[in-house]
N, CA, C and O of each residue as an XYZ file, in Angstrom:
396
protein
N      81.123     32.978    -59.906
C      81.745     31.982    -60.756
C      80.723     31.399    -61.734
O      81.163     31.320    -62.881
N      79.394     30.946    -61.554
C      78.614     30.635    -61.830
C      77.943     31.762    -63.355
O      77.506     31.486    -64.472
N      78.128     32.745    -62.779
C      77.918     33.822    -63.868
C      78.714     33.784    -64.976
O      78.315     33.632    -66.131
N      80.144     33.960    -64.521
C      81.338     33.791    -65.251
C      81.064     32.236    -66.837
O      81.230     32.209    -68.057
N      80.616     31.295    -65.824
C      80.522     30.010    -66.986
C      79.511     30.439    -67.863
O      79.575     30.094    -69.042
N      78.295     31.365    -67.333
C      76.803     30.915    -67.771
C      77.010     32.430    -69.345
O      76.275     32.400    -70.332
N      78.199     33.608    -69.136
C      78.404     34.265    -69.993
C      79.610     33.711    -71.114
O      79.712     34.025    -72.300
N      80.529     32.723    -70.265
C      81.464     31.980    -71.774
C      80.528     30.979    -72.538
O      80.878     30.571    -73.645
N      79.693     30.692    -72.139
C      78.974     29.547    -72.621
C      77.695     30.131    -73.545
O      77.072     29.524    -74.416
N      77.518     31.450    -73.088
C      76.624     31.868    -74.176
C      77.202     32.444    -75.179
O      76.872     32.168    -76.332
N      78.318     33.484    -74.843
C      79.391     33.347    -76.056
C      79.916     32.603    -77.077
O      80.109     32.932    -78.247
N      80.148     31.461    -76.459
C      80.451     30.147    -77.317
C      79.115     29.963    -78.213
O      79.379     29.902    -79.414
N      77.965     29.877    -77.949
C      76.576     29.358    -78.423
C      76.665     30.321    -79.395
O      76.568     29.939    -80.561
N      76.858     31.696    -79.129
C      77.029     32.753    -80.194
C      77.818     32.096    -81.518
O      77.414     31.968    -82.674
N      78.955     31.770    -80.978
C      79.815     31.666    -82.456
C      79.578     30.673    -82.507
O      80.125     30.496    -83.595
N      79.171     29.671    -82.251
C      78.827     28.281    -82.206
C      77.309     28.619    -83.683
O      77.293     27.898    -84.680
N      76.678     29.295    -83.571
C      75.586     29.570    -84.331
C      75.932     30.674    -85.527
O      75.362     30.769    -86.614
N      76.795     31.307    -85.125
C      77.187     32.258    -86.232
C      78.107     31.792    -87.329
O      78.232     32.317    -88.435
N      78.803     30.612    -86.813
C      79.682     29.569    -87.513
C      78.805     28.488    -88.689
O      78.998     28.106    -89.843
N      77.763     28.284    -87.624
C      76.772     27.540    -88.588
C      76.274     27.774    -89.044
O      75.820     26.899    -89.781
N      75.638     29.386    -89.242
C      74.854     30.163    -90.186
C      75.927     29.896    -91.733
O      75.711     29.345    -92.812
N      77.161     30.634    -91.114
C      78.085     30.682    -92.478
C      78.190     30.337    -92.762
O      78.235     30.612    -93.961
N      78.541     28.601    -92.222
C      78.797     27.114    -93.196
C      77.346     27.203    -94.242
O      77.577     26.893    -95.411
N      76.401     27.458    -94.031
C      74.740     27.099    -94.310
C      74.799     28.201    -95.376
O      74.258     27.968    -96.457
N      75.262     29.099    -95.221
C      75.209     30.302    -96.416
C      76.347     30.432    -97.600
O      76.482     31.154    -98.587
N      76.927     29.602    -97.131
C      78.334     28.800    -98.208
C      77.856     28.383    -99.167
O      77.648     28.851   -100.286
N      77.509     26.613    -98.273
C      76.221     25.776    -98.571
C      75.182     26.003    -99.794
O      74.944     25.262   -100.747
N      74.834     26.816    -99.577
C      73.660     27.289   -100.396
C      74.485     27.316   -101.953
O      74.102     26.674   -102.931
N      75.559     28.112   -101.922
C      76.240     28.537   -103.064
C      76.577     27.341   -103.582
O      76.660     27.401   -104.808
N      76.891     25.878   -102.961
C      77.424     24.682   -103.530
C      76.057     24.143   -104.471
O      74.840     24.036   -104.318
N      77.283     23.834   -105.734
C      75.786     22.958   -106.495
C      76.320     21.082   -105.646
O      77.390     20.854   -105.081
N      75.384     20.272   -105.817
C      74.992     19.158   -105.288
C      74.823     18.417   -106.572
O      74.070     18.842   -107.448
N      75.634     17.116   -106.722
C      75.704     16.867   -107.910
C      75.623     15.055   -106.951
O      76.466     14.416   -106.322
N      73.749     14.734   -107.403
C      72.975     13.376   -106.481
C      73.651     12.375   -107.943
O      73.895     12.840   -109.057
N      73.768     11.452   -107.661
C      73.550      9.930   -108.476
C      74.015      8.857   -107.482
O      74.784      8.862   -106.521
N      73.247      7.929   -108.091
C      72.793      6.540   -107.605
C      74.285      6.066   -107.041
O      75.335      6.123   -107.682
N      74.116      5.585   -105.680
C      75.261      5.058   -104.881
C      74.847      4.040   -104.156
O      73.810      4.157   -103.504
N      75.555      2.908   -104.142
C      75.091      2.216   -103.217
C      76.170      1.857   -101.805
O      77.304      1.378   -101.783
N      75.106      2.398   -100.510
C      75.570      2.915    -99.132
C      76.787      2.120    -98.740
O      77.901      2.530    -98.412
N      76.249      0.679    -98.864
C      77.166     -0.570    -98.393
C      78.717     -0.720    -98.759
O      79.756     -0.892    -98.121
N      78.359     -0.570   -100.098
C      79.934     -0.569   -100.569
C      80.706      1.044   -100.428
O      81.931      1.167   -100.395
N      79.881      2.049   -100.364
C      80.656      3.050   -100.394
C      81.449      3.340    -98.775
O      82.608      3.736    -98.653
N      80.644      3.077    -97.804
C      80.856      3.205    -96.311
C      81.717      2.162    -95.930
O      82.622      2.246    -95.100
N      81.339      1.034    -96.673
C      82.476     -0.421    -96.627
C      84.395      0.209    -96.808
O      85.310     -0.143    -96.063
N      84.514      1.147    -97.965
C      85.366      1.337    -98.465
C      85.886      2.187    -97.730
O      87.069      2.101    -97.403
N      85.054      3.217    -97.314
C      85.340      4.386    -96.942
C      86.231      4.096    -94.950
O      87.020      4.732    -94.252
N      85.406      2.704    -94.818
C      86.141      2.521    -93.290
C      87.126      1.715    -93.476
O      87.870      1.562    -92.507
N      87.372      1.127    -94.461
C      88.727      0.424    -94.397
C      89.737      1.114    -94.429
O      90.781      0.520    -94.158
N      89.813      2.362    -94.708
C      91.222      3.263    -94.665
C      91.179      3.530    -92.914
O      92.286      3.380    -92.398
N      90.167      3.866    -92.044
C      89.844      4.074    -91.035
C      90.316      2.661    -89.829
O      90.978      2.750    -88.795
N      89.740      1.553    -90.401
C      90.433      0.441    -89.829
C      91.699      0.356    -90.058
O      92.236     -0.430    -89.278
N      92.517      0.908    -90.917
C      93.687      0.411    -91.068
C      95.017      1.188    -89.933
O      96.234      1.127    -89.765
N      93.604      2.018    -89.272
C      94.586      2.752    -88.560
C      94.961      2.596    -87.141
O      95.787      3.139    -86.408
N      93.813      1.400    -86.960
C      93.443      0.968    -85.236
C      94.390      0.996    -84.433
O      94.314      1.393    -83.270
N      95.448      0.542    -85.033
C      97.050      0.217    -84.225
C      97.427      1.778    -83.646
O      97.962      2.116    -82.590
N      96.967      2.503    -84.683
C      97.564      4.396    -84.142
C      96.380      4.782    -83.222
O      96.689      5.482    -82.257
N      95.216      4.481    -83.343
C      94.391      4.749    -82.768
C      94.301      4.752    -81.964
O      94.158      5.765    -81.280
N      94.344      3.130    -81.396
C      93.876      2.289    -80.213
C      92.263      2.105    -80.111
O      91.602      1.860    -79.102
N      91.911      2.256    -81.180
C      90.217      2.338    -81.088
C      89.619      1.214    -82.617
O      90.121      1.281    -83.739
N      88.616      0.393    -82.262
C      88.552     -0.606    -83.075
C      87.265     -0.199    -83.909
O      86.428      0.422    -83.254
N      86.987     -0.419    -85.128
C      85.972     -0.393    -86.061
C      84.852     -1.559    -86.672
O      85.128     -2.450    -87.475
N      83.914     -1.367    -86.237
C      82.987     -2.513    -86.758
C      81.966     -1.953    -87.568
O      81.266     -0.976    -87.300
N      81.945     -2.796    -88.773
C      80.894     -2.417    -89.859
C      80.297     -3.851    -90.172
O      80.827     -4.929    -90.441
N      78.974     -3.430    -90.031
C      78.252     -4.895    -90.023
C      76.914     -4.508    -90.861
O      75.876     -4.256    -90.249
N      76.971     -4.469    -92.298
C      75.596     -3.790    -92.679
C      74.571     -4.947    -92.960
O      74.704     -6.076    -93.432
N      73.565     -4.279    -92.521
C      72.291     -5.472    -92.089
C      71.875     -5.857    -93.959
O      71.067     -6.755    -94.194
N      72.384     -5.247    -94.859
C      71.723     -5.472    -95.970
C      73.205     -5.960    -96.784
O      74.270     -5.764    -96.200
N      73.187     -6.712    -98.389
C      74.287     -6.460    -99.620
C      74.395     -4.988    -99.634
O      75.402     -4.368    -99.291
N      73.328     -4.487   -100.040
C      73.728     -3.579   -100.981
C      72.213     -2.350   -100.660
O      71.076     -2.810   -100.763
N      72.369     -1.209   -100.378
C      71.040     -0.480   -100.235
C      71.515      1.055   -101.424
O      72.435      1.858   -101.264
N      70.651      1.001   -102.369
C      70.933      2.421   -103.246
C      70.362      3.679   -102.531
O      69.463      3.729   -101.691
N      71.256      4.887   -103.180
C      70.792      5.904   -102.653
C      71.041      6.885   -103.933
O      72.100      6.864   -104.559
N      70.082      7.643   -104.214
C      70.216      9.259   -104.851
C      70.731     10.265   -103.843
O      69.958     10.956   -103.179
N      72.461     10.360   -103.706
C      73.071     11.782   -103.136
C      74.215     11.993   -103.986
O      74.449     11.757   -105.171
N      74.857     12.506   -103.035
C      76.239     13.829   -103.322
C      77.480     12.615   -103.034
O      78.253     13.071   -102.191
N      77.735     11.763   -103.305
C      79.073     10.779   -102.612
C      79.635     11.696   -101.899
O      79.573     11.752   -100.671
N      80.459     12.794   -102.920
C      81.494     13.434   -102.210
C      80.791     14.279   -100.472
O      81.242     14.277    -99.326
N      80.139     14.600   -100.799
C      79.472     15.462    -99.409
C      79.190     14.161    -98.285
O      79.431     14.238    -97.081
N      78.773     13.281    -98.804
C      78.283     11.897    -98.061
C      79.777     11.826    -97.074
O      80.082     11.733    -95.885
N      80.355     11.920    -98.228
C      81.959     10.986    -97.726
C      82.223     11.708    -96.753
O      82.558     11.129    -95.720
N      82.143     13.600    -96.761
C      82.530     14.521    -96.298
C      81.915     14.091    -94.674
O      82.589     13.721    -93.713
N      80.933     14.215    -94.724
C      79.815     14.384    -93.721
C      79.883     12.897    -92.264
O      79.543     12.823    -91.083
N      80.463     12.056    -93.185
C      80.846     10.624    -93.053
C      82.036     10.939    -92.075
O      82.042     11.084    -90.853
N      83.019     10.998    -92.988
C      84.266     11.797    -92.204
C      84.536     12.272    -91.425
O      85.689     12.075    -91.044
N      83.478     13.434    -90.479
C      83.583     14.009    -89.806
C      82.911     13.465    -88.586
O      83.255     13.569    -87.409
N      82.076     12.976    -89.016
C      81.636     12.206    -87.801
C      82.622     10.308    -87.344
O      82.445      9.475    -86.455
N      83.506     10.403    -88.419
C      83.940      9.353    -88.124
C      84.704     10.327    -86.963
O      84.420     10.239    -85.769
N      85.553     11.116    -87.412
C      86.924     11.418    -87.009
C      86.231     12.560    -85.191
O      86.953     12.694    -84.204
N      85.010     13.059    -85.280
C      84.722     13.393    -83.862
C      84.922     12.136    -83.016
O      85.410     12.182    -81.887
N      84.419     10.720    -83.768
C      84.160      9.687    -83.035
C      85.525      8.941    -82.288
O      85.772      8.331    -81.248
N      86.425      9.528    -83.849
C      87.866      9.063    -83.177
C      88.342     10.111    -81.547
O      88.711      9.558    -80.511
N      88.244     11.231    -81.661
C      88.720     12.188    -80.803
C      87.816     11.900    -79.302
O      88.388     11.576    -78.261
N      86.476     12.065    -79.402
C      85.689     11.541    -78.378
C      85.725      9.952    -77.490
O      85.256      9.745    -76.371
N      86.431      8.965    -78.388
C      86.020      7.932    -77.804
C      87.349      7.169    -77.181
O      88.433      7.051    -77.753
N      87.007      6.693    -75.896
C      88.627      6.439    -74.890
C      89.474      5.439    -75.837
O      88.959      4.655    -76.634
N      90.341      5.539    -75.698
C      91.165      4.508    -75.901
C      91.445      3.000    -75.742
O      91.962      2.607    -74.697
N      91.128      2.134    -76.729
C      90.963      0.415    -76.367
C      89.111      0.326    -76.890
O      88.531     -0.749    -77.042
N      88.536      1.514    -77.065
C      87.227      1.242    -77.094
C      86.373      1.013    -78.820
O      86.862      1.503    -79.838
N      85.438      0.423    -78.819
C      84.931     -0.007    -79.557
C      83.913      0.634    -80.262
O      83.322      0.043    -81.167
């Protein structure tokens, strides 16, 4: 049995890495188009559609940025992207009622 897990699990690691090669070789082909953003208000904005959903959720959102306003030279859209996805693992991963 033990064998059985230790060969799906390297399988998985397989496409698990062969998946991420491809995203990365996509990637490459994307141009990246940086200008000045500032983090606070963009992440501010970006979770209020996210808070608005708590009631469907059952999961609550806190944004508390230690600064006004902090600039950055990136990609918004990729930011947002990248943002996104880790919001929305966070939604799927985290129990219900939780914070």
């Amino acid at each position: 049995m033990l064998d059985i897990i230790r060969r799906s699990s390297q399988q998985g690691t397989l496409l698990i890495q062969e998946f991420l090669r491809q995203e990365f070789l996509e990637a490459m082909g994307t141009e990246v188009m940086k200008r000045r953003v500032d983090l606070v208000a963009t992440i501010g904005t970006f979770l209020e559609e996210y808070q608005q959903t708590q009631q469907i959720t059952g999961k609550t959102f806190h944004y508390l940025p230690g600064k006004e306003t902090i600039y950055m030279e990136l990609d918004d859209n990729k930011f947002i992207q990248v943002l996104n996805n880790l919001i929305s693992n966070a939604l799927k991963f985290t129990p219900d009622g939780a914070r």
